[in-house]
N, C-alpha and C positions, 0 to 999 in steps of 0.2 A: 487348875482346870482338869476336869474328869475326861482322859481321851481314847478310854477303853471299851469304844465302841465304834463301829463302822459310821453309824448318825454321827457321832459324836465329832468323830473325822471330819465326815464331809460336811458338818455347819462352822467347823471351823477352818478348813480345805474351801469352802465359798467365801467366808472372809476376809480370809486371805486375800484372795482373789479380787475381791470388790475393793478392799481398802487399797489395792496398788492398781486398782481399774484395769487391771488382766482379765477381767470376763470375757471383753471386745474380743479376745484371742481363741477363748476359750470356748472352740466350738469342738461338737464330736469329732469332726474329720481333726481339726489341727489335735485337739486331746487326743487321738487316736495314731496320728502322724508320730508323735511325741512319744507316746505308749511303745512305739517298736522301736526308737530309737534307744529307749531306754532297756530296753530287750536284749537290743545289740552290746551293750556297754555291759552289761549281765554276762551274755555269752563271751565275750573278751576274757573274761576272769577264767572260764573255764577249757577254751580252748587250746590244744593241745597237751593240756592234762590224761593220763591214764584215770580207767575206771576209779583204781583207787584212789589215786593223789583227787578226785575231786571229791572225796568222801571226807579226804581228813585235810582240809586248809588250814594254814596257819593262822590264828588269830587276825594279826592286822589284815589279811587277805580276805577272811573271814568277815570282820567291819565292813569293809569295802563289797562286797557280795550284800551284806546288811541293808546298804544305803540305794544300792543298784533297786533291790528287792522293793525296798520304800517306794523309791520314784516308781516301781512299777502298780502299786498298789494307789499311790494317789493318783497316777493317772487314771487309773481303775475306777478308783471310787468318783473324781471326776466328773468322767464321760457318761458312767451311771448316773450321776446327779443331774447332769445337763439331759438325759434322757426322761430322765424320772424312773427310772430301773432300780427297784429294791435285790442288789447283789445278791444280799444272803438267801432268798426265796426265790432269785433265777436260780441259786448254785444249788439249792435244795431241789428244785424240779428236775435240774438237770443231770443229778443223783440219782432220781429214781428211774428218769431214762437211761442212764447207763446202766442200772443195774437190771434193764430188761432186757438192755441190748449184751451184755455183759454176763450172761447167767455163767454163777460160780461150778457149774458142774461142768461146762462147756470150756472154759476161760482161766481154771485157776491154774497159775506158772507158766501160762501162755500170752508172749506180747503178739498184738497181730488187731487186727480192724474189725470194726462190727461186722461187717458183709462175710467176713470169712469163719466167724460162728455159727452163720444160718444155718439149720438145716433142712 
C-alpha cells in the first residue's frame, strides 16, 4: 500500500478507525484531547536537555521522538479529516500569513511576536 501521502494517511487512518468501531470516539474535541496529550509525551523526551544535547539524540531516543511525532501527526490528520480541513492548503494559507505578518527585512534573526514587528 502507497502511504506517501497525507490522503493517503487519512483513508487509511479512517479505516482503521471504522474497522475497530473507534469513530464513536473519534470526535474533534476527544481527537484534540488526545493531540496534547501526545505533545506532552513529545516534550518528556526533551525536557531537561541543553540546547545542544536536543540537537544530537541518540538513536534509540531518536525512534522514540519518531513515534511521539507520528501519533502527533495522526491525530492531526484525524481531526482534519473529521473536520473536512484539507491540512496541506490550511498550512499553505497560513504561510502566506506569516510571511506578511513576518516580513524578512523586519524579522530576519529575530524571535519575538507579530505585534512586536509592526510598525
Amino acid at each position: 500500500m502507497n502511504t506517501d501521502s497525507i490522503e493517503n494517511l487519512r483513508k487509511r487512518l479512517a479505516d482503521f478507525a471504522e474497522c475497530r468501531d473507534w469513530d464513536q470516539f473519534h470526535s474533534p474535541k476527544n481527537l484534540s484531547m488526545a493531540l496534547i496529550a501526545e505533545v506532552g509525551e513529545l516534550i518528556e523526551h526533551f525536557q531537561w536537555l541543553t540546547e545542544e544535547q536536543s540537537h544530537s539524540l541518540a538513536q534509540d531516543k531518536k525512534d522514540q521522538v519518531a513515534m511521539e511525532l507520528a501519533d502527533i501527526f495522526i491525530y492531526l490528520i484525524r481531526i482534519a479529516d473529521k473536520l473536512g480541513v484539507d491540512l496541506v492548503d490550511s498550512a499553505n494559507k497560513k504561510i502566506l500569513i506569516n510571511e506578511s505578518r513576518y516580513p524578512i527585512e523586519k524579522v530576519r534573526g529575530k524571535a519575538g511576536r507579530a505585534s512586536e514587528f509592526i510598525s
